[in-house]
N, C-alpha and C positions, 0 to 999 in steps of 0.2 A: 738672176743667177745664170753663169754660160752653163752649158750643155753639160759639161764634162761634172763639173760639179754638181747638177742635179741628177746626175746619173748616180754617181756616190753617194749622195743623200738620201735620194728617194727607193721605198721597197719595191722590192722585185713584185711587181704585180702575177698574179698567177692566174686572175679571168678577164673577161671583156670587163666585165664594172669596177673593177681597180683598174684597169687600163685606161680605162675613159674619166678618171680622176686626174690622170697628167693633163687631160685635155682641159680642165675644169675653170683655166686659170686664161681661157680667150686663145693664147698663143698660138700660133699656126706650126702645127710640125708636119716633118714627112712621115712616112712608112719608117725610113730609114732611121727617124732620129729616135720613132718608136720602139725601134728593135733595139737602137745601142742603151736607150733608158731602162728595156726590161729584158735583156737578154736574149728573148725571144726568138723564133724562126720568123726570116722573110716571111712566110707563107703563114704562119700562125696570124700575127701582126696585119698581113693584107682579110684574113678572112674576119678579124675582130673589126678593122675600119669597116670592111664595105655592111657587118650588120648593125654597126652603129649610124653609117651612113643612109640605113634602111632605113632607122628608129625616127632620122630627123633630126636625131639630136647632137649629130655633128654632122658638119657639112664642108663642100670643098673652099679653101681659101687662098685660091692662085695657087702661084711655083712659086719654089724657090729657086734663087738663085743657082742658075748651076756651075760647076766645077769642071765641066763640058760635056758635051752631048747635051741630051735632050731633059730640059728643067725638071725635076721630083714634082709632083704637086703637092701639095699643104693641107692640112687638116683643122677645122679650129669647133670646140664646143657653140653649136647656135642656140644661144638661149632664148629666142624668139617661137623655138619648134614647138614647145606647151608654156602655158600659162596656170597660176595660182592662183584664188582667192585667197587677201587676207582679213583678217577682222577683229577689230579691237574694240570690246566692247568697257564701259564703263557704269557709273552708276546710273548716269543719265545722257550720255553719248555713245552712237556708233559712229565710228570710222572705219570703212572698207574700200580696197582698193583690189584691181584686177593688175597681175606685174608678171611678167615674163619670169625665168628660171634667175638669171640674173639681180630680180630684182627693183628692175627698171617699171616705175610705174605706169598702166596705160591709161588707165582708168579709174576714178576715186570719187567716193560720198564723203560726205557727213551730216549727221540728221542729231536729234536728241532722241532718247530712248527712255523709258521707265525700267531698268534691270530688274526693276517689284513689279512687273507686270509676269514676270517668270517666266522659265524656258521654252514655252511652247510659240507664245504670242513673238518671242524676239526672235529666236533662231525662225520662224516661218518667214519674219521680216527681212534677216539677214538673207535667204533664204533666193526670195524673191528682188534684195537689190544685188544678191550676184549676178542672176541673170539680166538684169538690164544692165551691170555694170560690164560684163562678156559683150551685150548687143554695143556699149558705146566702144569699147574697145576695138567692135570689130572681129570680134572672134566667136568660134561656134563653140555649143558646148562641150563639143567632143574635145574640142583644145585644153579644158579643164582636164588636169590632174587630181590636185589637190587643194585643200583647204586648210589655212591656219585661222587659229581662234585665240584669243587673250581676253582672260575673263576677271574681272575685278575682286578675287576671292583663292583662298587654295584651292589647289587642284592635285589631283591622284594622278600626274601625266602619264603612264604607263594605262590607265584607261580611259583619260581625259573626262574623267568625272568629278566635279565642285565637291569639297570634301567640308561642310558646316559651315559655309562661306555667310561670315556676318549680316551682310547688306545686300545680300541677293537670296528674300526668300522666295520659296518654293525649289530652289535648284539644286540642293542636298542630293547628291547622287545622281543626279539627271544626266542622262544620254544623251550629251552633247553630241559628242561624232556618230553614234549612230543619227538622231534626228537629223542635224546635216548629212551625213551621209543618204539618207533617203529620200532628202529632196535634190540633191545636187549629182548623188550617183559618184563620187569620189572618193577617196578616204579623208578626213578630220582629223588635225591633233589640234591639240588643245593644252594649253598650259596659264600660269598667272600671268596678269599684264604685265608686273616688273621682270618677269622674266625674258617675255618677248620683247620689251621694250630695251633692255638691257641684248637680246641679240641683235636687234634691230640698230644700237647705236655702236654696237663691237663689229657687224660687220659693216654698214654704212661708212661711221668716219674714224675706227679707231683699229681696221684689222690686224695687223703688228701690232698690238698690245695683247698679250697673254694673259694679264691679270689685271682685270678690269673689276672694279663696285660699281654698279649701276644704283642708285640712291632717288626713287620716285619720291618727294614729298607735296600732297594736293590734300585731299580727302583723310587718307589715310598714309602712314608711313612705309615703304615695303626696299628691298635691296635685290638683287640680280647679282648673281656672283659668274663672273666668267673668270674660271681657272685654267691655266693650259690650254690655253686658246679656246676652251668650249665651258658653254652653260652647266652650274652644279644645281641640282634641285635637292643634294638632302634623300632621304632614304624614304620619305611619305611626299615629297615635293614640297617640304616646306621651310627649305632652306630661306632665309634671308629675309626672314620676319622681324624687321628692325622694329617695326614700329608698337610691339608688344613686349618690348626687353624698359627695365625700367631706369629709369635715369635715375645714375650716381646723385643723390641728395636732391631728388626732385623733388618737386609737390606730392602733394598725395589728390590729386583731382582723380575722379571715379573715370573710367578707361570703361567703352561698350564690352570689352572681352570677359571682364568681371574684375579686373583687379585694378590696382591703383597707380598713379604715377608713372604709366606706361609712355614712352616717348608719345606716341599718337594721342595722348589726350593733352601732353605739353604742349608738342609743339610744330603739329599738324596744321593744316592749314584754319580749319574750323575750330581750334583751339585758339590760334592767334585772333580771329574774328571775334570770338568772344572775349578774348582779352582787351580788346581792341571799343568794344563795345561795353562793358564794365568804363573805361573813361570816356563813355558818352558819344562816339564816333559809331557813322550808322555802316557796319561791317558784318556781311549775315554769313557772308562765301569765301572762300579760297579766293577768287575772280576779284572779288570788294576790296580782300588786303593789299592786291599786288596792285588796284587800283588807286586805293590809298596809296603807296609806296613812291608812285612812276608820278602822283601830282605834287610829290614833295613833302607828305605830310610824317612828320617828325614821329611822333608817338605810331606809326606803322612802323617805320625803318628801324625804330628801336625795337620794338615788340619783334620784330623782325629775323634781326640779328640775335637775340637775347635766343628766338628760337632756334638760330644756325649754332650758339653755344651747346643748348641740348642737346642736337644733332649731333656735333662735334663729340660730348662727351661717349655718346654711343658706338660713333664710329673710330674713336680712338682704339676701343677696344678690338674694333675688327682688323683693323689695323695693323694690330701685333700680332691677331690669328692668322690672318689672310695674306698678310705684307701684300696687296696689292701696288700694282704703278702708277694706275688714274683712277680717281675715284671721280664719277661723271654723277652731277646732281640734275635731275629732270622734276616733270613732274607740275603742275598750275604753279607753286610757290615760289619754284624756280624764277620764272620768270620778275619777281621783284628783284631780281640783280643781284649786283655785289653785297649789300644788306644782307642778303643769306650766307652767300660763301664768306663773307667777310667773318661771320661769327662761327662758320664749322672749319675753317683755316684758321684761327685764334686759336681754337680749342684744340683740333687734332695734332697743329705742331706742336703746341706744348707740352700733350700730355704724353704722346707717343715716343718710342725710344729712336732715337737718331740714326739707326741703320734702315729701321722702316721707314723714315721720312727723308732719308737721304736724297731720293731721286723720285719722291710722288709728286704726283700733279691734282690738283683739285680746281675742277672745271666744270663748264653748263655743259648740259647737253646742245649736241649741233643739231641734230634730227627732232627738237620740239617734241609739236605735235605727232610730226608722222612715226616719231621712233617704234608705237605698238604697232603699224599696220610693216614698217619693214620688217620688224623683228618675223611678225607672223609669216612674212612671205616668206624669210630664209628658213623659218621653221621647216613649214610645208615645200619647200623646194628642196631641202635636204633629205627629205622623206622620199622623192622622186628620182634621187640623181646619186643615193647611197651605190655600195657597191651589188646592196643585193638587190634592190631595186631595178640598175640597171640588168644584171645579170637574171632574171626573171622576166625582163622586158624583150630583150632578144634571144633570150638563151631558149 
């Protein structure tokens, strides 16, 4: 966007931490281009650079070009000045990674985990591979800000507390960000994995997309709604619970939440396993089906696709709610391939009405694996680099 244009697009910032928001995007500007973006006095404008230039958290980046006399010098956001822990845990996996404000990984695990071993034993684990993951990165602790967390279960994001999370007991209520917070000495947020996972792939490979479904299917079923360019969690944080909405003329198979015929007892990963295993094929995992799948075996990719049908009919319906543009499938099952989207693209174009499918796209995810650990780092880096964040930091 030239200059002039985002001058008229963008608000009139009114403190340093909306100021350092035009910065947020790498670009190198002057003083100058400062002032004409926000109105502002020269002098206003020179005393917010030089305390942001204090923080670290921008630095100089050459001249510019001059006009004559003597070159303006440049400004640009350095995202290298602090670092974030992120951490996505699972039912039986940690992945965590140490990443600059940017996002940029420096450093990363992954181990297996018992998430039934319960919050004390995991978080002191997490706890302890931050800091060796800080030592390999190269960074001290004082370089920590913050920490993001994605936990396999609702969550109360506003306290960052597991709110009856199925398949993780003991953590009902549990002081996630405090406990981290009192081994690491940072603040913790904390939210569901489809949701960080769903930020992690909205800002990684899709940020020009406004309205994005993030669609995890493994274990259990779950959705990430990014609207307006930003994450909805729902008014308890439990927006996007696809996997307990029941399918249009499903089975009546008994669902762990209590009721029947719930997508995730259809057509979850461990639903197809047992389907799979009813005709005699030894399928115990999510991991087994997509390994049946990728060797060619027939009665997987059926079972397969029949479950991206189910899918489909579910998210037909979000469809009409949400008119998303991309709907992006992650998540272990994913990775069987076309076999899935083949049968949640069968169903969603049919059933949905032609102006919502005008211009959707229905695709994998690019970020895999790592999608929960970036999600969490943008989580926890937007907690640090908000406006009132920064204006608390040098103000």
């Amino acid at each position: 966007m030239r200059m002039d244009e985002l001058a008229k697009a963008a608000p009139k910032p009114t403190g340093v931490g909306e100021m350092f928001q035009l910065l947020r995007d790498g670009q190198p500007r002057t003083r100058s281009d400062l002032a004409t973006l926000t109105g502002q006095a020269r002098s206003t404008i020179a005393a917010r650079v030089d305390a942001l230039l204090g923080s670290g958290l921008v630095a100089p980046a050459g001249e510019a070009t001059s006009t004559g006399g003597r070159p303006p010098a440049t400004f640009a956001f350095n995202p290298a000045a602090r670092v974030v822990l992120a951490v996505d845990l699972g039912a039986t996996h940690a992945r965590l990674a140490v990443t600059d404000l940017a996002g940029t990984v420096l450093a990363e695990h992954s181990e297996q985990i018992a998430i039934a071993d319960g919050p004390a034993p995991v978080l002191d684990r997490v706890a302890e591979l931050g800091h060796l993951l800080l030592d390999k990165a190269d960074r001290q602790a004082e370089d920590l800000v913050s920490v993001g967390v994605g936990l396999p279960g609702p969550v109360e994001h506003s306290t960052g507390r597991p709110i009856n999370p199925p398949i993780m007991p003991g953590w009902d209520d549990a002081d996630v960000p405090g406990h981290l917070g009192r081994r690491l000495h940072v603040p913790a947020l904390v939210d569901n994995d489809v949701n960080i996972m769903a930020l992690g792939e909205h800002a990684t490979a899709w940020r020009t997309v406004d309205h994005l479904l993030f669609v995890k299917v493994a274990t259990g079923i779950g959705a990430g709604i990014i609207s307006d360019g930003a994450i909805r969690r729902g008014a308890q944080g439990a927006a996007g619970d696809l996997g307990h909405i029941a399918v249009p003329g499903g089975l009546d198979l008994p669902c762990r939440c209590g009721n029947t015929g719930c997508l995730e007892a259809v057509a979850s990963g461990p639903a197809i396993a047992t389907a799979l295993q009813a005709q005699g094929l030894d399928a115990r995992s999510s991991a087994d089906v997509v390994a049946l799948v990728r060797s060619g075996d027939l009665a997987a990719g059926r079972e397969v696709r029949e479950a991206g049908r189910h899918i489909g009919e579910v998210l037909a319906a979000c469809v009409s709610m949400l008119n998303p543009s991309m709907i992006v499938i992650g998540g272990v099952v994913a990775d069987a391939g076309e076999h899935l989207l083949a049968g949640i693209r069968e169903v969603v174009y049919r059933r949905s009405l032609p102006l919502a499918t005008q211009h959707l796209r229905i695709v994998t995810s690019r970020t895999g694996a790592r999608a929960g650990v970036l999600g969490a780092a943008t989580m926890a880096a937007e907690h640090v680099l908000s406006p009132a964040a920064i204006d608390a930091l040098v103000g």
